[in-house]
C-alpha positions as CSV (number, residue, x, y, z in Angstrom):
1,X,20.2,20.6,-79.2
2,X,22.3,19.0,-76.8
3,X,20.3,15.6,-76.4
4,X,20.8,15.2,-80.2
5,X,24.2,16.2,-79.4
6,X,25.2,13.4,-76.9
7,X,22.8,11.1,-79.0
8,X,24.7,11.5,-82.0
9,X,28.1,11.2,-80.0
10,X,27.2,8.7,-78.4
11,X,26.1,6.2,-81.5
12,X,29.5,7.1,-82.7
13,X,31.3,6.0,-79.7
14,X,29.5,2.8,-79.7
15,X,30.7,1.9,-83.2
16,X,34.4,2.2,-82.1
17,X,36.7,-0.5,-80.6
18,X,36.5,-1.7,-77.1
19,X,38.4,0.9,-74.9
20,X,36.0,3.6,-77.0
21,X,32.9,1.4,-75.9
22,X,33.8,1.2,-72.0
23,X,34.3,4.9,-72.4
24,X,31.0,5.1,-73.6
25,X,29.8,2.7,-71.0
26,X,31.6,4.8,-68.1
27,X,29.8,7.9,-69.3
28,X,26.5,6.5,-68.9
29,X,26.9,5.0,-65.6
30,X,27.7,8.7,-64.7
31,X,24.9,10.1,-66.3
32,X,22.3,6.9,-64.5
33,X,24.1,7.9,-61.4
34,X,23.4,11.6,-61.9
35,X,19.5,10.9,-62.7
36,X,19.2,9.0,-59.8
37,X,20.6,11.1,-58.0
38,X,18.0,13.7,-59.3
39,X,15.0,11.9,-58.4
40,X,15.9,11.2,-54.7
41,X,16.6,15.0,-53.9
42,X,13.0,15.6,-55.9
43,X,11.3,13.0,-54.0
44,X,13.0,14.3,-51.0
45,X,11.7,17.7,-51.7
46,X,8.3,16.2,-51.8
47,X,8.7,14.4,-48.5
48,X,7.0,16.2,-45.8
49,X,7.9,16.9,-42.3
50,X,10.4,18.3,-40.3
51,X,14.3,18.1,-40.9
52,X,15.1,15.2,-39.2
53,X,12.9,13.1,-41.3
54,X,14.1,14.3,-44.0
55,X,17.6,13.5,-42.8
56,X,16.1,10.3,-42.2
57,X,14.6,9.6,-45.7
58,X,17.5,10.9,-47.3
59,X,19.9,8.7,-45.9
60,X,17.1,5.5,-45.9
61,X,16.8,5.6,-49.9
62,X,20.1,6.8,-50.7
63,X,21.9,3.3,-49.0
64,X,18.6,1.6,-51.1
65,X,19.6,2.7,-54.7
66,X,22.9,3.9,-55.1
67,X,25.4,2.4,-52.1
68,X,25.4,-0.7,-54.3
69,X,26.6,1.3,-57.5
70,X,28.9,-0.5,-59.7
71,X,32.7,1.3,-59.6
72,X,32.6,4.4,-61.7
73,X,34.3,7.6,-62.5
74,X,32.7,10.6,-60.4
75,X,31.6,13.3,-63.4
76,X,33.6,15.9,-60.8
77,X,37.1,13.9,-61.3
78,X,37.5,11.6,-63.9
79,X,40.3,10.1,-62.8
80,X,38.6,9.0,-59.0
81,X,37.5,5.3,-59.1
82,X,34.8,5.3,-56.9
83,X,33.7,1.5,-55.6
84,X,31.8,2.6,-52.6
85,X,29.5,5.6,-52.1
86,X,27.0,6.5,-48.8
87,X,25.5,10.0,-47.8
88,X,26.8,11.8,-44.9
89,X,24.5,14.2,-43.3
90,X,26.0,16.1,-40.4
91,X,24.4,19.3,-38.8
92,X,27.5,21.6,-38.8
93,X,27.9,21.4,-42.5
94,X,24.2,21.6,-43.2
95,X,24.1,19.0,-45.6
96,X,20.2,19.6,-45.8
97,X,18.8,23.1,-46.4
98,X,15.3,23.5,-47.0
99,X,15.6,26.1,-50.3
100,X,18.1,25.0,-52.2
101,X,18.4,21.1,-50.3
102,X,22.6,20.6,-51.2
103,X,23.5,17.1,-50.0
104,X,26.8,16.1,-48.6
105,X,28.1,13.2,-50.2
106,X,31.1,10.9,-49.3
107,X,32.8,9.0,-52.1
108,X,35.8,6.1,-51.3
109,X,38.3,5.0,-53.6
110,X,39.7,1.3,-53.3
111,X,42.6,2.5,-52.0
112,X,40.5,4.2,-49.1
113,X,40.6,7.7,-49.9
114,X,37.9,10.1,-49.4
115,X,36.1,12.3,-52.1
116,X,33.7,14.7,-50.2
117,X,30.9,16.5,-52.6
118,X,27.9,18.7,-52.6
119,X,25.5,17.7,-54.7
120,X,22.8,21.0,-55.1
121,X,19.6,20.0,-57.0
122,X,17.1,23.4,-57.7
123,X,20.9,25.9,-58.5
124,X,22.2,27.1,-61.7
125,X,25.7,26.3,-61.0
126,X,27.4,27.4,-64.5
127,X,28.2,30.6,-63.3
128,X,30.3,29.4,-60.4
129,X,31.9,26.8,-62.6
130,X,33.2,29.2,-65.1
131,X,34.5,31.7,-61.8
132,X,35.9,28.9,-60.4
133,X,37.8,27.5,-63.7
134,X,39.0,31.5,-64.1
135,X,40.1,31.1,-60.7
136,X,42.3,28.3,-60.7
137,X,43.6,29.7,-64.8
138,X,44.6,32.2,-62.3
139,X,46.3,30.6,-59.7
140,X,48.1,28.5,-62.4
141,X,49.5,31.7,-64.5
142,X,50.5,32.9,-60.7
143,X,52.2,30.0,-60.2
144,X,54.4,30.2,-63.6
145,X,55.1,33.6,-62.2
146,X,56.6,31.8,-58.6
147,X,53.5,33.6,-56.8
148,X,51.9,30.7,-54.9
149,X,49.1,32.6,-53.3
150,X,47.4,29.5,-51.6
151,X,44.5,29.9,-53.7
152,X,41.5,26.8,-53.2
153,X,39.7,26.5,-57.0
154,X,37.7,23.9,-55.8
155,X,35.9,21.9,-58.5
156,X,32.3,22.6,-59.8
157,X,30.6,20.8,-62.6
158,X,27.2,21.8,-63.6
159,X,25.1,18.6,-65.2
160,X,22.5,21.1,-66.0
161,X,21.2,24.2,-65.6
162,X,19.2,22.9,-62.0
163,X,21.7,21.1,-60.5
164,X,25.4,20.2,-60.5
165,X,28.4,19.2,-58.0
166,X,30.7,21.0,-55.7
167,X,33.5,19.6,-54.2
168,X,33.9,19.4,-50.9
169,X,36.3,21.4,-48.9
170,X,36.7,21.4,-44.9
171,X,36.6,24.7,-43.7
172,X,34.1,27.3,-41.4
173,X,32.7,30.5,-42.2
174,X,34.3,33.7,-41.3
175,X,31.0,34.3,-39.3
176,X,31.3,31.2,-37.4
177,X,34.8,32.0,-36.7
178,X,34.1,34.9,-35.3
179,X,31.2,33.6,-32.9
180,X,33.7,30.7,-31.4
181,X,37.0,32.7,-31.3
182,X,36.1,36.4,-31.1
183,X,38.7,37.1,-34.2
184,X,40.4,35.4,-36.9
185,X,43.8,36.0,-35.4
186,X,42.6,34.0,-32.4
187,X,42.0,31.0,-34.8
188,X,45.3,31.6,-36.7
189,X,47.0,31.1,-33.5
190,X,45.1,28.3,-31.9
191,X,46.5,26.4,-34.9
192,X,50.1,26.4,-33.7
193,X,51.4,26.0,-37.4
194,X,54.2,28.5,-38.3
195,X,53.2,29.6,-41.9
196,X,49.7,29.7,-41.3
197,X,49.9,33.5,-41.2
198,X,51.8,33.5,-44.2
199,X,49.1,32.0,-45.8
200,X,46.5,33.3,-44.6
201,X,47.8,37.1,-45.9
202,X,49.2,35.7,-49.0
203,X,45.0,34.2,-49.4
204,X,43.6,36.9,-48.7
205,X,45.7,38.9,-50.9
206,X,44.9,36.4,-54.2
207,X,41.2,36.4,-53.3
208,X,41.0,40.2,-53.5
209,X,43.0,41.1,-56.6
210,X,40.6,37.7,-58.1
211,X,37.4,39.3,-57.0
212,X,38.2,42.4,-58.0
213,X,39.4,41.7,-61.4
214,X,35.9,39.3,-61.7
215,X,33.6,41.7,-60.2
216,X,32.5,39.3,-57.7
217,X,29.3,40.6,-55.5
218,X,27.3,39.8,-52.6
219,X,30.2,39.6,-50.2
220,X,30.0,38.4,-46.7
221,X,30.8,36.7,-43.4
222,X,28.7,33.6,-44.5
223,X,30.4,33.3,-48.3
224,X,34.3,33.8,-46.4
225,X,35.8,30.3,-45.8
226,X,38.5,29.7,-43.5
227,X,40.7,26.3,-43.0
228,X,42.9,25.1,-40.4
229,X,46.1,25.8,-42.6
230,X,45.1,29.7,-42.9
231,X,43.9,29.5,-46.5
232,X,40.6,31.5,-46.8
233,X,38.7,31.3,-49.7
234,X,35.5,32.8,-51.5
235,X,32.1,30.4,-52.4
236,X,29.0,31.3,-54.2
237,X,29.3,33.4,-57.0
238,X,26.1,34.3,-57.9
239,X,26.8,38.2,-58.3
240,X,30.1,39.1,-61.1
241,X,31.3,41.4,-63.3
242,X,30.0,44.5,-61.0
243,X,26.8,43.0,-60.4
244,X,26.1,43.4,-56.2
245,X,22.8,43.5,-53.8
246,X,24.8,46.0,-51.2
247,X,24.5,49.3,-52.6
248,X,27.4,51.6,-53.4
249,X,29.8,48.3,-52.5
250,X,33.8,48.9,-52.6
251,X,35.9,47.4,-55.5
252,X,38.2,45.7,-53.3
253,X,36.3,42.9,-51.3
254,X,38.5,43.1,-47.9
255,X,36.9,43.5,-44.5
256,X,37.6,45.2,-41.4
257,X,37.6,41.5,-40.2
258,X,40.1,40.1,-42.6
259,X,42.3,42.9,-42.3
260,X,41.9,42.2,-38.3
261,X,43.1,38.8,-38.7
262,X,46.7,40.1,-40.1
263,X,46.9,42.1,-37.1
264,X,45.7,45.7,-37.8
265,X,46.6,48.4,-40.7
266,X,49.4,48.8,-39.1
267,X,50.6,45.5,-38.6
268,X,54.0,44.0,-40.9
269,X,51.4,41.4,-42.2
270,X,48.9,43.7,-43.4
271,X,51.8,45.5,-45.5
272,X,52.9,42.2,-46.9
273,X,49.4,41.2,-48.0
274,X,49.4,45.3,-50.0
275,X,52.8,44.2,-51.7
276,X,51.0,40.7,-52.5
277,X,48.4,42.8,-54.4
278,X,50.5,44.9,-56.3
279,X,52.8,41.6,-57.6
280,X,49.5,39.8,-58.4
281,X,48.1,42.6,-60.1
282,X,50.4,43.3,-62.2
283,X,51.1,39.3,-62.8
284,X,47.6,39.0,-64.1
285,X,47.6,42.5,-66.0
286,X,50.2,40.7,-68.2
287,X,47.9,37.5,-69.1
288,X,44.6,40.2,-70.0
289,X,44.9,38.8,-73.1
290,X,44.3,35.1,-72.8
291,X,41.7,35.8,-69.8
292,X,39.5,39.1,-72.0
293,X,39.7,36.2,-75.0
294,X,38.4,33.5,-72.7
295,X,35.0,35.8,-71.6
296,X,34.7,36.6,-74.9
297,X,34.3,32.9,-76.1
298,X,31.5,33.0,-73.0
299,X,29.5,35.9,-73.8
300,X,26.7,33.9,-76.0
301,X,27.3,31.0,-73.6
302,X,24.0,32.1,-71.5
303,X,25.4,32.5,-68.1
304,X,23.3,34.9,-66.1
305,X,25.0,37.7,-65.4
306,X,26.5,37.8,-68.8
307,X,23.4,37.5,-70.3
308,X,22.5,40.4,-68.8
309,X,24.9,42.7,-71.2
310,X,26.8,40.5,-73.3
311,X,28.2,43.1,-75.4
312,X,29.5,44.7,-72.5
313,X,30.9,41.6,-70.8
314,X,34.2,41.8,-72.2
315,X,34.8,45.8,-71.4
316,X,33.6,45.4,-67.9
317,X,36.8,42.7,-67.4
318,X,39.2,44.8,-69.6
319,X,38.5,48.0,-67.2
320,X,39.5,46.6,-64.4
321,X,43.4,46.0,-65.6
322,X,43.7,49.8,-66.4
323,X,45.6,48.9,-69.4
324,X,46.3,52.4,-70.2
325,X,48.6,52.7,-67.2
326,X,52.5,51.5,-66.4
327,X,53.4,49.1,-64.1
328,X,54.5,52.0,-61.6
329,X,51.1,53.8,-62.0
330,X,49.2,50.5,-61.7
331,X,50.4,49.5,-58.4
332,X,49.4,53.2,-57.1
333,X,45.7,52.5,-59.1
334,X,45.7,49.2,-56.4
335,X,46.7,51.2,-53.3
336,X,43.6,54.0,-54.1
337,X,41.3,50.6,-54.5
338,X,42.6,48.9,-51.2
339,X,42.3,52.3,-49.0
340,X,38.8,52.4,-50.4
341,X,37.9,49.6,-48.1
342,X,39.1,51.2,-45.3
343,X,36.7,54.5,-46.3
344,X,34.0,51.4,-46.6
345,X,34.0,50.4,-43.7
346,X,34.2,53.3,-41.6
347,X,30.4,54.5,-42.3
């Protein structure tokens, strides 16, 4: 249905006047750039060897067939003129892995920006693309409340249902974090800026209220992004709406780690990230509305783990608002669901 779909719109775009026609024309370099772009992760796939010459054949074929592109408009961010493209591989961002084989790829704009991007070829990445626009629907209705929470939606574009972009975001695991400096706090403070604690907490305290509110699953050290400003952020969403590997997991996705890096339970930061809860709670509790109506629209959409139980996609999202309670009794609903953590991870 959907090749007769962009058939059909494209003929129709090709019968319009010029600025319709290089629109069309755009499009289709994106999509030639997309299936090239296919067939050089499959034939990497194929290759056989060890990592490094697979790095090598990568990076060989890629410079072959697409460094001399034509300009065009990245499918991620239409508005990014993109006249020079080449593949970055780097060991410490893993550019390569041998499941799922993501690539790292640098995009420059005339005017000599960057535009990193991971390209995954063998994922399903719809589901993260819908968390990720809810995400950043969030951070904006946040925003009109004068919560900036330092939330990072990054971008995700699925061009089909085995492969799609990311975009690119410096940061390093949690994990990693706590292999080089012993503690998040020791990274906050090796950053010498002033409000990097301030966002940090005010990150931490978004990405819990989000994640709870989504469901989000399969939480851990690896999946826990951290950047040199403070903000941490969540990646890979395969597991929402309750869905979750870890038996018995707690509603509220905040470790003993995190809660470390504020300084302790009973530290003034770890009180201001619980009061950044309860506001960002009850901020989003207003919008339930608009946000119930947009799963709705996604229930026969075929994402997986709203395939699962469509008809009880909506209610799973509506339950966690407690709609039935006041703002007073909400905010002590939030404080049960953050000291549940702390029962967590006491076993």
């Amino acid at each position: 249905m959907y090749l007769n779909v962009i058939g059909r719109f494209s003929q129709a775009l090709l019968k319009g006047d010029k600025s319709v026609r290089v629109m069309r024309s755009l499009l289709a370099s994106q999509q030639t750039f997309v299936d090239r772009l296919v067939q050089l992760m499959k034939a990497v796939q194929r290759e056989s060897g060890n990592r490094k010459k697979k790095v090598w054949e990568i990076t060989h074929t890629f410079f072959l067939f697409l460094s001399c592109s034509s300009p065009f408009l990245l499918p991620l961010s239409l508005f990014f003129l993109l006249p020079l493209i080449f593949y970055s591989c780097s060991t410490s961002t893993s550019p390569l892995d041998y499941a799922l084989m993501p690539a790292k790829l640098i995009f420059k704009a005339e005017e000599g920006n960057v535009y990193p991007v991971i390209f995954k070829h063998g994922d399903d990445l719809r589901q993260d693309q819908l968390i990720l626009q809810i995400i950043s629907l969030m951070d904006k209705l946040l925003r009109k409340e004068n919560l900036d929470l330092k939330l990072t939606p990054y971008k995700v574009l699925a061009t089909s249902t085995k492969h799609g972009f990311m975009q690119f975001v410096q940061s390093v695991p949690v994990a990693e974090v706590l292999v080089t400096e012993g503690n998040i706090q020791a990274c906050l403070v090796i950053s010498c800026l002033c409000d990097v604690m301030d966002t940090y907490v005010k990150s931490c305290a978004g990405y819990c209220v989000i994640t709870y509110i989504l469901g989000v699953g399969d939480r851990h050290l690896d999946n826990l992004l951290l950047t040199k400003t403070g903000k941490l952020f969540h990646i890979d969403f395969g597991y929402i709406l309750g869905r979750d590997p870890k038996p018995l997991p707690p509603p509220m996705k905040l470790s003993k780690e995190m809660v470390e890096g504020m300084g302790g339970m009973q530290s003034e930061q770890y009180q201001e990230f619980r009061k950044q809860c309860y506001t960002a709670f009850l901020h989003l509790r207003r919008y339930s509305n608009l946000i119930l109506n947009l799963f709705s629209l996604m229930v026969d959409a075929n994402i997986p783990d709203i395939a699962l139980e469509p008809d009880k996609t909506v209610k799973k999202v509506q339950v966690k608002f407690q709609l039935d309670l006041s703002d007073e009794e909400a905010v002590h609903y939030m404080q049960k669901q953050i000291h549940k953590f702390a029962q967590y991870w006491r076993r």
